[in-house]
C-alpha positions as MATLAB code, in Angstrom:
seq = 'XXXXXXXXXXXXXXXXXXXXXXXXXXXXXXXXXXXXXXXXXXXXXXXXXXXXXXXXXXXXXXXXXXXXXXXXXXXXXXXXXXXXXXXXXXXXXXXXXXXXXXXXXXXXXXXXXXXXXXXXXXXXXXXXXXXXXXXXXXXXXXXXXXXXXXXXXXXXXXXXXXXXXXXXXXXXXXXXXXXXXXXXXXXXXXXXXXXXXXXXXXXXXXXXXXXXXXXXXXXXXXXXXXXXXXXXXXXXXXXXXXXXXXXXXXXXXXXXXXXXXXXXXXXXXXXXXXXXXXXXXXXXXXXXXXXXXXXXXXXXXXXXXXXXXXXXXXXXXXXXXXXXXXXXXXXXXXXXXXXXXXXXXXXXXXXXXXXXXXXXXXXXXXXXXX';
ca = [
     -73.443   11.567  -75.723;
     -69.798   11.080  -75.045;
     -68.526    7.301  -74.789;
     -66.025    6.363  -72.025;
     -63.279    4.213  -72.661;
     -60.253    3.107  -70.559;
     -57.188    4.114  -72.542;
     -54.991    4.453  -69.248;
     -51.776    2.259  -68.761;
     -53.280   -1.348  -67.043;
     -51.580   -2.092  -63.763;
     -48.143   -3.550  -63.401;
     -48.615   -7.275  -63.448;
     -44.719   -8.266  -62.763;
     -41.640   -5.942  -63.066;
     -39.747   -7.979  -65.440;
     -39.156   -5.892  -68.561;
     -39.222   -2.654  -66.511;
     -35.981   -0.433  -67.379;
     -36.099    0.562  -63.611;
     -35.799   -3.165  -62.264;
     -32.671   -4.000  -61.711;
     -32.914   -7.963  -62.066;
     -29.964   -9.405  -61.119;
     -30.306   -7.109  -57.728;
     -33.944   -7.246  -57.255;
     -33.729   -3.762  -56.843;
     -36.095   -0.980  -58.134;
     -34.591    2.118  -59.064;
     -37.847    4.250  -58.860;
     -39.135    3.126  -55.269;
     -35.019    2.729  -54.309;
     -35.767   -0.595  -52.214;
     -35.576   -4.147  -52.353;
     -38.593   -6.049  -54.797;
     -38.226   -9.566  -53.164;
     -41.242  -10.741  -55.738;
     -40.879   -9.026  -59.181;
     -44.450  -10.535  -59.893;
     -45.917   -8.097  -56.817;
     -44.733   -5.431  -57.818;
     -44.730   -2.682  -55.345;
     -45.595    0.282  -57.851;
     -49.271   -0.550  -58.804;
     -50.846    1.830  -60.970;
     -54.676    2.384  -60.623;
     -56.247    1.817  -63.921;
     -56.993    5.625  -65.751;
     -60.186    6.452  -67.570;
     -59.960    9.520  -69.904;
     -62.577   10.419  -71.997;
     -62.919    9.535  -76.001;
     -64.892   11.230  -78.318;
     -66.720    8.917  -81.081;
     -65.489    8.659  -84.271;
     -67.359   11.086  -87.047;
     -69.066    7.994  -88.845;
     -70.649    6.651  -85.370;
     -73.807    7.874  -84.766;
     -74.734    8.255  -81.134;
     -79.056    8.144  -80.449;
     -79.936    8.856  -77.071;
     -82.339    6.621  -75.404;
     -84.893    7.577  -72.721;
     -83.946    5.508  -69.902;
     -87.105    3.876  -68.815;
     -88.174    4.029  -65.449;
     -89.342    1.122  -63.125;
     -92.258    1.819  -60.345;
     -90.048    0.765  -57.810;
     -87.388    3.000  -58.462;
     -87.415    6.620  -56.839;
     -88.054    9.285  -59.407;
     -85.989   11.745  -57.718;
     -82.920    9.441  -57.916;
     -83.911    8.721  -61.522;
     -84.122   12.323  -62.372;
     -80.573   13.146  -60.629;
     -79.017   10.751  -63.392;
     -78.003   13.009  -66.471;
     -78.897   11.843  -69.913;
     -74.892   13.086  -71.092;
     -71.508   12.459  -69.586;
     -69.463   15.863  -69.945;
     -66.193   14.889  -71.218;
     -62.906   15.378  -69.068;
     -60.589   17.942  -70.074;
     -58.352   16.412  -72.456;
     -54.518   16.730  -70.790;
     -51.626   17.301  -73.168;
     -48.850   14.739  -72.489;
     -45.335   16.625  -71.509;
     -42.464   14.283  -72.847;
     -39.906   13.642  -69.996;
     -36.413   15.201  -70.421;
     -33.453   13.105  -69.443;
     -31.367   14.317  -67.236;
     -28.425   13.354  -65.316;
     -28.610   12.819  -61.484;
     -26.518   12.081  -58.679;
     -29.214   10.526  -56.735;
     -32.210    7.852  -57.910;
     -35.261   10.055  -58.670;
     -38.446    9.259  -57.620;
     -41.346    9.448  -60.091;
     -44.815    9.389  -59.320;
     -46.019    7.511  -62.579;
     -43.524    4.959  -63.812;
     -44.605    5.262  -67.261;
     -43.739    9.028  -67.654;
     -39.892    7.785  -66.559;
     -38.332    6.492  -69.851;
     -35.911    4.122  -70.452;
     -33.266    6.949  -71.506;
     -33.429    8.150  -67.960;
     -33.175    4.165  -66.567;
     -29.791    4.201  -68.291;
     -28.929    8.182  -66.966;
     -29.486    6.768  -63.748;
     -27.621    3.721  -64.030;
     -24.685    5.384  -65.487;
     -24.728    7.751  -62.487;
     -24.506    4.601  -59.875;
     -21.681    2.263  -61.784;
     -18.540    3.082  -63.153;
     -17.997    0.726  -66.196;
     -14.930   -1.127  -65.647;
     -13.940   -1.048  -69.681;
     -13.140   -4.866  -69.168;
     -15.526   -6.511  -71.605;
     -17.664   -9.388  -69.695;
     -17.066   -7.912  -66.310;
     -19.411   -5.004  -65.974;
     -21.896   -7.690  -67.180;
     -21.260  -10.380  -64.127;
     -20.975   -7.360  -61.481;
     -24.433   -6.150  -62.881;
     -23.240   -2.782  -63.844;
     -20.125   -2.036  -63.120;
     -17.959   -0.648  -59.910;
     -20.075    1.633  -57.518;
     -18.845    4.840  -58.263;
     -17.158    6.664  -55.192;
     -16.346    3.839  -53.997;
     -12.590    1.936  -53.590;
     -11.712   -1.601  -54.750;
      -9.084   -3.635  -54.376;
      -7.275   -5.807  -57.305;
      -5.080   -8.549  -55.679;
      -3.092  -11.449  -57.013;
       0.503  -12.728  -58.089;
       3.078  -11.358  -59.887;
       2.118  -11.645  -63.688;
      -1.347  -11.792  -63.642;
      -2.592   -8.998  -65.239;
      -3.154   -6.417  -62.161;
      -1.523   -3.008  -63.690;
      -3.155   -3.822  -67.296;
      -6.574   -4.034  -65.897;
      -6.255   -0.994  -63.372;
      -4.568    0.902  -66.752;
      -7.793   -0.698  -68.951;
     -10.073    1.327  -66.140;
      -8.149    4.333  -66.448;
      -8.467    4.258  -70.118;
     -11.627    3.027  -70.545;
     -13.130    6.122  -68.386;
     -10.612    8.488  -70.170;
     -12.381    8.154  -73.297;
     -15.835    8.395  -72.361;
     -14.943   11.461  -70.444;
     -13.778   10.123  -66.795;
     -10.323   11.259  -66.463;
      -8.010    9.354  -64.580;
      -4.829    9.606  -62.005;
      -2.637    6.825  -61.770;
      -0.177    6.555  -58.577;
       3.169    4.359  -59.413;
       4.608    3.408  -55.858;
       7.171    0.615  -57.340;
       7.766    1.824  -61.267;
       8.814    4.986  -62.384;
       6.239    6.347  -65.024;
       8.155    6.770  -68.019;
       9.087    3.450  -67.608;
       5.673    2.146  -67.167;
       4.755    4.246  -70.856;
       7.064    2.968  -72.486;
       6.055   -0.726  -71.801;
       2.451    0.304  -72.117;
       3.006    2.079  -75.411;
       5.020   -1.644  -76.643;
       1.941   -3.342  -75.569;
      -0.313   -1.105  -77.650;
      -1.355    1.648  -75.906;
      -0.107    4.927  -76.633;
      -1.435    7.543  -73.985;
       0.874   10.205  -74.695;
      -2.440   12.319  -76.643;
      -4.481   11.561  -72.979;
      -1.698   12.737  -71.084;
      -1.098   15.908  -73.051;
      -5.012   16.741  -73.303;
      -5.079   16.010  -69.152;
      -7.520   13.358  -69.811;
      -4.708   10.880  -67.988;
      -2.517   11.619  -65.565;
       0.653    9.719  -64.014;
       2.280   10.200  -60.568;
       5.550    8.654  -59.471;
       4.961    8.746  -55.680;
       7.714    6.647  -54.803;
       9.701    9.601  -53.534;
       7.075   10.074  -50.468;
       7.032    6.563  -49.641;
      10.554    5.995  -49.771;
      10.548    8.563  -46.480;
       8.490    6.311  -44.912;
      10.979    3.193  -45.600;
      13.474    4.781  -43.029;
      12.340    4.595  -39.712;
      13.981    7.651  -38.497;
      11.763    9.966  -41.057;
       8.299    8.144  -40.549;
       7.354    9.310  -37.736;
       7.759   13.263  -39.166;
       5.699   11.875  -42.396;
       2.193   12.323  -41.748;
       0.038   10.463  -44.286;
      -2.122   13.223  -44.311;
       0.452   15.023  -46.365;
       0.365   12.237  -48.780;
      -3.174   11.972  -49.021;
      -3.137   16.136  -49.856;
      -0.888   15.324  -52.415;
      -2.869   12.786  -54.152;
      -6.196   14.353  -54.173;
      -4.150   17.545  -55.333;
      -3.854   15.679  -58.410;
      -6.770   14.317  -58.934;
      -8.108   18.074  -58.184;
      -5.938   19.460  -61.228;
      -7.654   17.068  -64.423;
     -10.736   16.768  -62.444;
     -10.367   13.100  -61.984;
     -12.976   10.650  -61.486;
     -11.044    7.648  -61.341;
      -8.066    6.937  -59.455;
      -5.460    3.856  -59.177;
      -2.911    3.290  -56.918;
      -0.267    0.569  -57.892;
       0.831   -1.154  -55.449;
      -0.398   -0.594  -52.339;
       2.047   -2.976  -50.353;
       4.918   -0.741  -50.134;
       3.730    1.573  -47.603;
       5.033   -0.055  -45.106;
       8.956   -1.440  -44.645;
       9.715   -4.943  -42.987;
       7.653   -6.944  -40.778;
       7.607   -5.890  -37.290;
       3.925   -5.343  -36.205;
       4.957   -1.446  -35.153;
       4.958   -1.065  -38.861;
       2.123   -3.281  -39.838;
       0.018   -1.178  -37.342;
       0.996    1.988  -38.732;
       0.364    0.887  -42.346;
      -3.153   -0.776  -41.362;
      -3.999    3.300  -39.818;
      -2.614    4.889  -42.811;
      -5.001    2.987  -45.605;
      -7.878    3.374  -43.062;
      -7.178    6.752  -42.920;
      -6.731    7.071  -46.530;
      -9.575    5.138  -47.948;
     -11.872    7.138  -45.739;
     -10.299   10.607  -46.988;
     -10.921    9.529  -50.680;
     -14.405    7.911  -50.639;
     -15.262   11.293  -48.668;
     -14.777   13.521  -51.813;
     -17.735   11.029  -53.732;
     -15.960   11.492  -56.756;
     -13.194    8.640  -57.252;
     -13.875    5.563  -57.950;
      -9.971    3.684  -56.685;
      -8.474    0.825  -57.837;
      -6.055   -0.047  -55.048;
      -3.705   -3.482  -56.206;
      -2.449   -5.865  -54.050;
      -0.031   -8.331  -54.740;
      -0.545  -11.531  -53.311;
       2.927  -14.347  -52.397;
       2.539  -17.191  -54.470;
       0.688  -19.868  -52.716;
      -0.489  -17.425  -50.083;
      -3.967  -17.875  -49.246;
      -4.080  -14.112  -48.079;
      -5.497  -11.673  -50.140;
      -3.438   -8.534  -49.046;
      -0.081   -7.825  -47.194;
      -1.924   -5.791  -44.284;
      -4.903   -7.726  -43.848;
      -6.979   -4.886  -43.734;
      -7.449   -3.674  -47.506;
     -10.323   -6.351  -47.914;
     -12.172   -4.937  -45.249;
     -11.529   -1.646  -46.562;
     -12.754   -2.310  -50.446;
     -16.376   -2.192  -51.480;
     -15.141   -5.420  -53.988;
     -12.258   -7.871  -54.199;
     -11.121   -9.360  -57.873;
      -8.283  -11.424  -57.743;
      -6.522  -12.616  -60.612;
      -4.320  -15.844  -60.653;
      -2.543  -18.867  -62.845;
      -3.403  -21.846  -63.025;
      -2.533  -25.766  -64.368;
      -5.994  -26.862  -65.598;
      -5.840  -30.550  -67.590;
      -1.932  -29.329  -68.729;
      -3.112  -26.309  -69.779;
      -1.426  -23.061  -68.055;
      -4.366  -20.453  -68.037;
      -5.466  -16.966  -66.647;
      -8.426  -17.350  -63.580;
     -10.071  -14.454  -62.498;
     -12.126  -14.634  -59.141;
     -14.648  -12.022  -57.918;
     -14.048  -12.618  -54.564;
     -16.388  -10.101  -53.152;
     -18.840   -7.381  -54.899;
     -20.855   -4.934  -52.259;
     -24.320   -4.576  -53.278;
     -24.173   -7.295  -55.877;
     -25.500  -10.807  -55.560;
     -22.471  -11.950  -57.423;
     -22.317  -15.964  -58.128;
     -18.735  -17.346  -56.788;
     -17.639  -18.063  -59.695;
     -14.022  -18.350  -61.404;
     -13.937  -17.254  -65.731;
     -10.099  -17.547  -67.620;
      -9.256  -14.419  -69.245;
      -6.883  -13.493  -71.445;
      -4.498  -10.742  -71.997;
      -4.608   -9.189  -75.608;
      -2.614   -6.801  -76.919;
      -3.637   -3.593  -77.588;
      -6.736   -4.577  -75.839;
      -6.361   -5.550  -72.295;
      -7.907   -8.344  -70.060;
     -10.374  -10.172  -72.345;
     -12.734  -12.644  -70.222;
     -13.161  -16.133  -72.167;
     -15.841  -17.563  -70.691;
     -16.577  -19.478  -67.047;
     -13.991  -21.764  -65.722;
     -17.371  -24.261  -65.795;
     -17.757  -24.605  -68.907;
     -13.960  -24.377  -69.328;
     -14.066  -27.644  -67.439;
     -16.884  -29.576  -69.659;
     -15.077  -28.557  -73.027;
     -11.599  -30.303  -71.551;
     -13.782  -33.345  -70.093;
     -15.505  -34.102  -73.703;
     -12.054  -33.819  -75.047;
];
């Protein structure tokens, strides 16, 4: 006779501890929906029963099963003295594989947590800043365009460069647009600050763009209205087409449009619309866009439309704090993120980039206890 034991996976009790729970989101990769109670899980697996054959020193006697006078024989007779075993099932290790898309399993425990991180990898973007990915629970959605805005000073080009270079070496190449400095200008102050990308440049990892030729057109008001920014959105994704980039900055933004008259402000407010769209279209850039902000300004772009455009606002600033001049960052919106409003000081390390130091909160309690 032929014991049966349960050896099958219990149910899901909670989904803490899953790989394809996404805490911080309450989001479950598997199912692709919202888990509003991570101890109801929404995946419940039926307990399985597979058959076990007794070990060699257990000896198995069969019993005649005695039967009562007010049971009916025939139902008695229809019970067999042996359960046949079930056909033992070889177990097919899962593959990982890269996806675009969030695959759906139909047993949880067949996807591993090798594929949880595949398919994480193939929604965020890692920002290469170290602390950040970590508060925007993964990273920037890839595909998707976000805008860096603050002073002068504090630290926009360095972290839109640490992106680049970040996904340039994990093999993400990257276009940079320069709209205000010339590019062998900007090298050579990048290379004095410690990074040399002169080997990323000539292996087409990295790739830099002085633009400011195009938009210098568009300064003149006689030649804008022959520029169509169609033409400069070709060019841009023409670039990105040759190193097959997957992550693109553009530095600044601001200066497409010239003075203040709201003619111009329109036309600028069209031409991001229109270019944002164009990008995100392709799926295959993530954009920095920077922004730089008038000091003591409380706006967070020039055109007033950028924010609405960006799937996630950081803004970087200065400031006083007990005497002490330090660098705030302030993720002022994340799409798809339940990000805390909160502000963390940073610094800016050579060689390095934008280092986060910890939370302007406990910043605050170190400087109080003195």
């Amino acid at each position: 006779m032929v014991e049966l034991a349960d050896m099958g996976k219990p149910a899901r009790s909670s989904c803490i501890g899953c790989p394809l729970y996404i805490k911080s989101r309450q989001y479950c990769l598997k199912l692709k929906t919202q888990v509003p109670d991570p101890y109801n899980p929404l995946c419940r697996v039926p307990t399985q029963v597979q058959a076990v054959q007794p070990a060699a020193s257990t000896q198995v006697v069969s019993q005649p099963v005695p039967v009562q006078e007010s049971y009916d024989t025939q139902v008695a007779e229809a019970i067999p003295e042996e359960v046949p075993p079930a056909p033992a099932v070889p177990s097919v290790p899962a593959v990982p594989q890269a996806v675009d898309e969030l695959p759906y399993q139909d047993d949880p425990y067949t996807y591993n947590y090798q594929q949880a991180l595949i398919t994480r990898k193939a929604l965020f973007a890692p920002t290469g800043v170290p602390g950040l990915d970590e508060i925007l629970a993964g990273g920037f959605l890839r595909g998707k365009t976000y805008l860096v805005a603050g002073e002068a000073g504090c630290g926009k080009t360095i972290l839109s460069i640490q992106f680049l270079l970040h996904g340039a070496l994990n093999g993400e190449p990257g276009l940079y647009i320069a709209i205000d400095e010339p590019t062998n200008q900007l090298l050579r102050g990048l290379q004095i600050f410690g990074w040399n990308l002169r080997d990323l440049i000539s292996s087409r990892k990295l790739m830099f763009v002085d633009m400011r030729t195009h938009f210098s057109k568009i300064y003149m008001r006689d030649e804008r209205k022959n520029i169509e920014p169609r033409y400069i959105i070709e060019q841009i994704l023409a670039a990105a087409k040759k190193i097959n980039a997957k992550r693109l900055v553009i530095d600044p933004i601001a200066p497409l449009v010239y003075g203040g008259k709201e003619e111009d402000v329109l036309y600028a407010r069209e031409f991001l619309r229109e270019m944002v769209f164009a990008i995100e279209k392709t799926g295959e850039l993530t954009t920095i866009m920077t922004s730089e902000i008038p000091t003591g300004s409380t706006k967070l772009s020039r055109f007033g439309v950028e924010e609405f455009l960006a799937s996630g606002i950081i803004v970087l600033g200065i400031e006083e704090i007990y005497g002490n001049v330090e660098r705030v960052m302030y993720i002022r919106k994340a799409r798809w993120a339940p990000v805390k409003p909160s502000k963390y000081i940073f610094d800016i390390v050579s060689g390095k980039g934008i280092v986060i130091r910890e939370p302007l909160s406990e910043y605050l309690k170190r400087m109080r206890r003195g």
